[in-house]
C-alpha positions in Angstrom: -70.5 42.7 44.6 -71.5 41.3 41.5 -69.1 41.5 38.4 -70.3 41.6 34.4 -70.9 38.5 33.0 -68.0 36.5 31.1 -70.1 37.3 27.9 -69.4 41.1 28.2 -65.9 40.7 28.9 -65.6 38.4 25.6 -67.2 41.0 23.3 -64.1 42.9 24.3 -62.5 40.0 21.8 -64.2 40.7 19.1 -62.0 43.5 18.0 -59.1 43.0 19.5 -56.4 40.9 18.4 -54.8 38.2 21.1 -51.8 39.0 22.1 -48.7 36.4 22.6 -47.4 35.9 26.1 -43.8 34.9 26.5 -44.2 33.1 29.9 -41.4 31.8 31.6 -41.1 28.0 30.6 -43.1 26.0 32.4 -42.1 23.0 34.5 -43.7 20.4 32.5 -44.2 17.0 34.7 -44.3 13.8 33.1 -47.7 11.9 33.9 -47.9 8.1 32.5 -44.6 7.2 34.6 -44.9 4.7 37.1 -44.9 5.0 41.0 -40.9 6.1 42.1 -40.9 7.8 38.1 -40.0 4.9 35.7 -41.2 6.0 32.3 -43.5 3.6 30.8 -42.5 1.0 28.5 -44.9 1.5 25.5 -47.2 4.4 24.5 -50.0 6.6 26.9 -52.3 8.8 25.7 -56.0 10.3 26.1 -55.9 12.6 29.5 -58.3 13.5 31.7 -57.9 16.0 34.8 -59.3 16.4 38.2 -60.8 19.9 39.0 -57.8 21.3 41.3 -55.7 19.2 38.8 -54.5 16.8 41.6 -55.5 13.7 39.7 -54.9 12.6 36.3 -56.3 9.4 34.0 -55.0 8.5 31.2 -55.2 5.3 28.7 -51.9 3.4 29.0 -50.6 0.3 26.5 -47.2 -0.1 29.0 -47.1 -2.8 31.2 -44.5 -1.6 33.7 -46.0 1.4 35.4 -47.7 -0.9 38.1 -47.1 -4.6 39.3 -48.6 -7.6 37.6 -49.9 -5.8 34.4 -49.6 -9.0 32.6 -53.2 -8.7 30.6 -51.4 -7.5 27.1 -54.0 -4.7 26.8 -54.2 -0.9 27.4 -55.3 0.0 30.4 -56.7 2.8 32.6 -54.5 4.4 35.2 -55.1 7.2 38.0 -52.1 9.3 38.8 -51.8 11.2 41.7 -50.1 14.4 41.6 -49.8 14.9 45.2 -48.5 11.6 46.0 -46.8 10.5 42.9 -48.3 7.7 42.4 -49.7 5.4 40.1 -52.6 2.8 40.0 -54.3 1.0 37.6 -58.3 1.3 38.1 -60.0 -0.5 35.0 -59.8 -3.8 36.9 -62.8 -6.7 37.3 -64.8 -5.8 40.1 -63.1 -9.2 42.1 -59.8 -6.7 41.9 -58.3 -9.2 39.5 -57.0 -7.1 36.3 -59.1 -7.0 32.7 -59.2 -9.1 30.2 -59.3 -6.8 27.3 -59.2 -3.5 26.6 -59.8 -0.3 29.0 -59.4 3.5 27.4 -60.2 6.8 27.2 -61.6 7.7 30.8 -63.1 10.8 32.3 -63.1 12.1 36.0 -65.5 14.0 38.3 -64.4 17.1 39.7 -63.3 15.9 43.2 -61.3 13.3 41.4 -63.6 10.6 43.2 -65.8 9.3 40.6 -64.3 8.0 37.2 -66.1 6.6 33.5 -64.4 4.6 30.9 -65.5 1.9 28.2 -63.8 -1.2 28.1 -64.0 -4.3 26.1 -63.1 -6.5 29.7 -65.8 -8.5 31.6 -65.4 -6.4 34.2 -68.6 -7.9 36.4 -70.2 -11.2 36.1 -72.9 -9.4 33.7 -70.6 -7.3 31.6 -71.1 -7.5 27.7 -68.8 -7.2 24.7 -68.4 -3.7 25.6 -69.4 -1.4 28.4 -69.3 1.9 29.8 -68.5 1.9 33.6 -68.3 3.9 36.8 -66.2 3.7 39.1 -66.6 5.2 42.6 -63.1 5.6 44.7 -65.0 6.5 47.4 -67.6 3.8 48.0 -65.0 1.3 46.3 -67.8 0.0 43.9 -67.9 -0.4 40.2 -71.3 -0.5 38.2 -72.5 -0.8 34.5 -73.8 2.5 33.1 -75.0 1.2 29.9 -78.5 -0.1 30.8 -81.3 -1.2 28.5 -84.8 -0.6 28.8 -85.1 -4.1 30.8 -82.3 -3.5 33.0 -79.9 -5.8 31.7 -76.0 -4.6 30.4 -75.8 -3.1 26.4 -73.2 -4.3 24.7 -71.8 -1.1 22.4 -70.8 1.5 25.0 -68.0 3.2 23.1 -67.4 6.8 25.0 -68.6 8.1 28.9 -68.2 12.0 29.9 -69.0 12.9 33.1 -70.1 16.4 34.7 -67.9 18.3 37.9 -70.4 16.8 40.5 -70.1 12.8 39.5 -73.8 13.1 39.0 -74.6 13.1 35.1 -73.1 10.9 32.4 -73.3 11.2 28.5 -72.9 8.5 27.0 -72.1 6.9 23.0 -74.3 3.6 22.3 -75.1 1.9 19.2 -78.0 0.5 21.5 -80.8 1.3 22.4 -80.7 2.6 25.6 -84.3 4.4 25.7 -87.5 2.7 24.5 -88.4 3.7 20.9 -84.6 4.3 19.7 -84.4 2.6 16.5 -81.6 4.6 15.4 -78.0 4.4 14.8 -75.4 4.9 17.5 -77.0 8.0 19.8 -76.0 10.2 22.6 -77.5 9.2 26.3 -77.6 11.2 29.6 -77.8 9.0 32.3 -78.6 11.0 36.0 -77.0 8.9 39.1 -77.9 7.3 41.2 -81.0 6.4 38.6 -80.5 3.1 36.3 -82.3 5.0 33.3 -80.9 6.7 30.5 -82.5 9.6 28.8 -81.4 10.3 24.2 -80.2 13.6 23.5 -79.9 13.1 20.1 -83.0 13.3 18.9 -84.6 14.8 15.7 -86.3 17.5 15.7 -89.9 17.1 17.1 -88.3 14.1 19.6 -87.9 11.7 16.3 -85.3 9.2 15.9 -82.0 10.5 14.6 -81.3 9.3 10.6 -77.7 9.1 10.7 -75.1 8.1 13.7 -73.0 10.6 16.6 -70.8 10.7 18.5 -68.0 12.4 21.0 -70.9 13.3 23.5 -68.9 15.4 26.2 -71.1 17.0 29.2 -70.9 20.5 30.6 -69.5 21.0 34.0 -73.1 21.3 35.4 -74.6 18.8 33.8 -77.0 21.1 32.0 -75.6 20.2 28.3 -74.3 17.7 25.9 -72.1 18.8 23.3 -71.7 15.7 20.5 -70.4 15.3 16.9 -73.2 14.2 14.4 -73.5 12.8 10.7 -77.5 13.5 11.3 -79.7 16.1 8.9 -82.4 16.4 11.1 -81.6 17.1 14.6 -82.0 21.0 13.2 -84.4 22.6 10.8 -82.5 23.6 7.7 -79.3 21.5 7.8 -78.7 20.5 4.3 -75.1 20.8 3.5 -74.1 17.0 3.8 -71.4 17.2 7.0 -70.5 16.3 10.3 -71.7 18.8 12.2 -71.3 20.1 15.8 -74.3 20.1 18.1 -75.6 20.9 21.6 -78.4 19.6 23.5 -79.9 20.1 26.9 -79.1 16.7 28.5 -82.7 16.2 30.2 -84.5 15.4 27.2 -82.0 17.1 24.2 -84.4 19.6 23.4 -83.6 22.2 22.5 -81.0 21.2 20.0 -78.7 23.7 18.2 -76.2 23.8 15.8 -72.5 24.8 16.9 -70.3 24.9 14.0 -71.9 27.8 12.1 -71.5 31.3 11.7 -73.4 34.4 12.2 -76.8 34.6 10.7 -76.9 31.0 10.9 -74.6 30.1 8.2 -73.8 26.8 7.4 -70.1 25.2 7.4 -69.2 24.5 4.1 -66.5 21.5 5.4 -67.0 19.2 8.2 -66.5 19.9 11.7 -62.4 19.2 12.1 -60.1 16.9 13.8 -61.2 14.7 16.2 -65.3 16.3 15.2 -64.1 17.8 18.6 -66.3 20.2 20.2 -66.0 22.0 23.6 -67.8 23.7 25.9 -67.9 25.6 29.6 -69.5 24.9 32.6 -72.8 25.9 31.6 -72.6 25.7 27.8 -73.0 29.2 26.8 -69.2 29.6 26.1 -68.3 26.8 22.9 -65.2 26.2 20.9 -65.0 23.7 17.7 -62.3 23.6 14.3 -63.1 23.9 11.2 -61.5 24.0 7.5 -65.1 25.2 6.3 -64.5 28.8 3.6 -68.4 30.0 4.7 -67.0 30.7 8.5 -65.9 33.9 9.6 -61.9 34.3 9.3 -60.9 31.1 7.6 -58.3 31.4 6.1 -57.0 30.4 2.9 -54.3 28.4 3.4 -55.0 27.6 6.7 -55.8 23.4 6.9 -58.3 24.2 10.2 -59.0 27.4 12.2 -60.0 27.1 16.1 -63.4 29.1 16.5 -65.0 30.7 19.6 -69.2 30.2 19.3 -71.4 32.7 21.7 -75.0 31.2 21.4 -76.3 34.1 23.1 -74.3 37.0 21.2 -74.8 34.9 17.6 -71.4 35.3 17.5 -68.6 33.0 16.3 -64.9 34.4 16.2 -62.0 33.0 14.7 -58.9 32.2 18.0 -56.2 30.7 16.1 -54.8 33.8 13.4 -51.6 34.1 13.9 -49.9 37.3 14.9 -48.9 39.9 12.5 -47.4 37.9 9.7 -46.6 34.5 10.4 -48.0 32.2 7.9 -51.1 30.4 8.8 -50.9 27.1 7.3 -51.5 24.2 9.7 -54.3 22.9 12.0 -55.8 23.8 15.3 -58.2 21.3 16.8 -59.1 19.6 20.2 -60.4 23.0 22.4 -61.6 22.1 26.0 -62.0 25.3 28.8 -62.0 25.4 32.1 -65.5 25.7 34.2 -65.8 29.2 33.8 -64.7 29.9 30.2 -62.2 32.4 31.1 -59.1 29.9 29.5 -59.4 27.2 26.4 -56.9 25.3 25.5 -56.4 23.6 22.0 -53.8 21.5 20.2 -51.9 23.2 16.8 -49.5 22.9 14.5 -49.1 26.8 13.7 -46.7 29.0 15.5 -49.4 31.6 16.7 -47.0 34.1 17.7 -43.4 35.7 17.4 -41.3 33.8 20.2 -43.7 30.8 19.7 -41.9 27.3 18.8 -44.2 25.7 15.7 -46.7 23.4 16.2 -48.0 22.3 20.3 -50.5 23.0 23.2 -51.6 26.6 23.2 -54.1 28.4 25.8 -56.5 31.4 26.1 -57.3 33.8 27.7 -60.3 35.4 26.4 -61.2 37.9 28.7 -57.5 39.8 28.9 -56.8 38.7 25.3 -53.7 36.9 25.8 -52.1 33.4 24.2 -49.1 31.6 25.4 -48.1 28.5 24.4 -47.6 25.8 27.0 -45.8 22.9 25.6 -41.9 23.8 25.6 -38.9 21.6 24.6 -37.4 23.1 21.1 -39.8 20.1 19.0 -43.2 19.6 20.2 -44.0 17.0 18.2 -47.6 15.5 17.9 -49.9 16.8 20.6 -53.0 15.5 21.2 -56.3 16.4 23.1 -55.0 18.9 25.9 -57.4 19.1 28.9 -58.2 22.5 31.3 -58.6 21.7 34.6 -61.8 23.4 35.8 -60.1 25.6 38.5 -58.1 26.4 35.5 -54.7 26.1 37.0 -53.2 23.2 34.9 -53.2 21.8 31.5 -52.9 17.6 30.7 -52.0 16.7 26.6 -50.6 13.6 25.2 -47.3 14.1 23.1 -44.5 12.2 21.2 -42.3 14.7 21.7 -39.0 13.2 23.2 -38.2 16.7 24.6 -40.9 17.8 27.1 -39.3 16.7 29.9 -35.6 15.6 30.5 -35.1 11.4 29.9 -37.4 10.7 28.0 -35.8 8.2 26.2 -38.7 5.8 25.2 -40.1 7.0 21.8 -43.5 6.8 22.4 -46.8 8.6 23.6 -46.1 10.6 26.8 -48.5 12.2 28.9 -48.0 15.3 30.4 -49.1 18.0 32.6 -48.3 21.7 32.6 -49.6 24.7 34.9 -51.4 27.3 32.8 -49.3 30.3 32.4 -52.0 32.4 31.9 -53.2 31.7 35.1 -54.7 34.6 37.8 -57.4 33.9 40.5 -60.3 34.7 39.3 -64.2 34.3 41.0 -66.0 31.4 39.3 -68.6 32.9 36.7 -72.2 31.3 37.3 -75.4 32.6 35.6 -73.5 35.9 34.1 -72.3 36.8 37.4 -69.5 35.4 39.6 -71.1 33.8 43.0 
């Protein structure tokens, strides 16, 4: 039987307003705790979630969630949902811990194969800073940052990788391709292969004249979405921002803009917090912030509105107006969906609808129309870059809230998880059409 596409149930938003859900509260589980549930002992943050949502990384200054973390910098841990438990995985390739370092990490969709950069000599070879891979499953750790001649770069600084474990993007201030002479460019490196391929390149395959960054890949591998300070990766972009693009991560072409209106329009403001972009599984679905007046919906007092961009529809609709008339005053920034599309969440600081608390993680659900917010506690505090597990099921964030979960008592960065309350069983959308 084959179902319409995710792109016809979507139009179905476009003139309908989204309406709040007031879920029972979720049972919000603390992440960065240590095996047995000691709560760390200084600040986690940066999340990243497996596919079924099973495993969780996350970036971790605290040195008592495992043994032995003696090094005196942040680290990279892996906690396991199932099992409760907690390991630390940005060690030296001898199993010995880092000596520097370790942060913001990314997981493949079987929870098997996980990037990071690090500043730690990590292998004999390592530079000052690298992007790495390791594979739980073969036990090995490599270099993904390769130059032309083989050897290790030395400026990794960011590493996205897709569902399968196959493709990385990568952020590098070095050249990584022959002919770069640029500044710091996006890279899509296909595994096993010890090449690197630039995405972000100027139009007609020229070198880039300004630097990007925030490169995160779709969940097929098909597409790079990346933050740029660049004027001509696109014909006609001359308003002087940070702009949102997308590239095809073979050989970046072609390269659109993201953060633009109807018709083409140009944002009037840079691309917003975090120059944050997100994107499904295939890239036709993307979601970015903005403060820019030239957008559709911006509102005037509003500090950044959460947009919705349908390449294929030249559509871009406004997600984060609040309901009825609650002021719309704050920011909403950091999207990221799920494979399919169906559910993006996002970080604000707005209550989007009556029976909301101010301020937190929301999600939605853009083919019933629906928005509930999933971080709960009376004071959500500062959330931060909230990641959709693919299946869709659960939500990770990193918060200071002291009121997530019960004890927390350390009055610092937390990371937590959530199950999405919007959550039904749904087939996966591939190509338009569910498989």
């Amino acid at each position: 039987m084959r179902r319409p596409s995710l792109h016809s149930c979507v139009i179905a938003i476009l003139a309908a307003a989204f309406s709040g859900v007031l879920a029972p509260a979720a049972a919000v589980e603390r992440i960065s705790v240590a095996t047995g549930g000691g709560q760390g002992n200084s600040q986690s943050r940066f999340a990243a979630i497996s596919g079924n949502g099973r495993y969780v990384v996350f970036t971790s200054d605290a040195t008592n969630l495992v043994a032995g973390d003696t090094n005196g910098a942040a680290d990279v841990f892996l906690r396991d949902r199932a099992l409760g438990t907690t390991t630390r995985i940005s060690n030296q390739s001898n199993g010995s811990q880092s000596d520097a370092a370790s942060y913001e990490a990314n997981i493949s969709g079987d929870g098997m194969r996980i990037v990071f950069p690090s500043h730690g000599h990590l292998m004999s070879n390592s530079g000052y800073q690298n992007c790495y891979l390791l594979d739980r499953t073969a036990n090995t750790l490599q270099i993904l940052d390769l130059l032309p001649n083989g050897q290790p770069a030395t400026t990794c600084n960011s590493a996205s990788i897709d569902y399968a474990g196959r493709r990385v993007a990568l952020v590098s201030l070095d050249a990584l391709e022959t002919g770069d002479t640029g500044s710091t460019d996006i890279y899509v490196r296909s595994l096993p292969g010890a090449t690197s391929t630039r995405v972000s390149r100027a139009v007609g395959g020229g070198v880039a004249n300004a630097s990007s960054s925030n490169a995160r890949i779709s969940g097929d591998g098909s597409r790079v979405i990346f933050a740029s300070n660049a004027s001509n990766l696109v014909a006609g972009d001359s308003n002087a921002e940070s702009d949102i693009f997308l590239a095809a991560s073979n050989n970046g072409v072609p390269i659109v803009r993201v953060n633009i209106g109807p018709g083409n329009t140009q944002a009037s403001a840079p691309a917003g917090t975090g120059l944050m972009g997100a994107l499904n599984a295939d890239g036709s679905l993307l979601a970015f912030s903005s403060s820019a007046v030239s957008l559709p919906d911006w509102g005037e007092f509003a500090d950044e509105t959460l947009y919705l961009r349908i390449p294929s529809l030249d559509q871009t609709i406004a997600l984060s107006i609040p309901e009825g008339n609650l002021p719309r005053e704050g920011f909403n920034y950091e999207p990221d969906f799920d494979y399919s599309g169906r559910w993006v969440t996002f970080a604000s600081s707005d209550r989007l609808y009556v029976g909301a608390e101010s301020g937190g993680v929301y999600v939605i659900d853009v083919v019933d129309a629906l928005i509930a917010q999933v971080s709960t506690g009376g004071n959500s505090g500062n959330v931060h870059q909230p990641r959709l597990s693919a299946d869709g099921t659960g939500i990770v964030w990193h918060s200071y809230s002291t009121t997530q979960v019960p004890g927390d008592t350390n009055g610092t960065w937390d990371v937590f998880y959530a199950p999405n309350p919007l959550w039904v069983e749904t087939p996966i959308f591939v190509d338009g059409f569910d498989g």
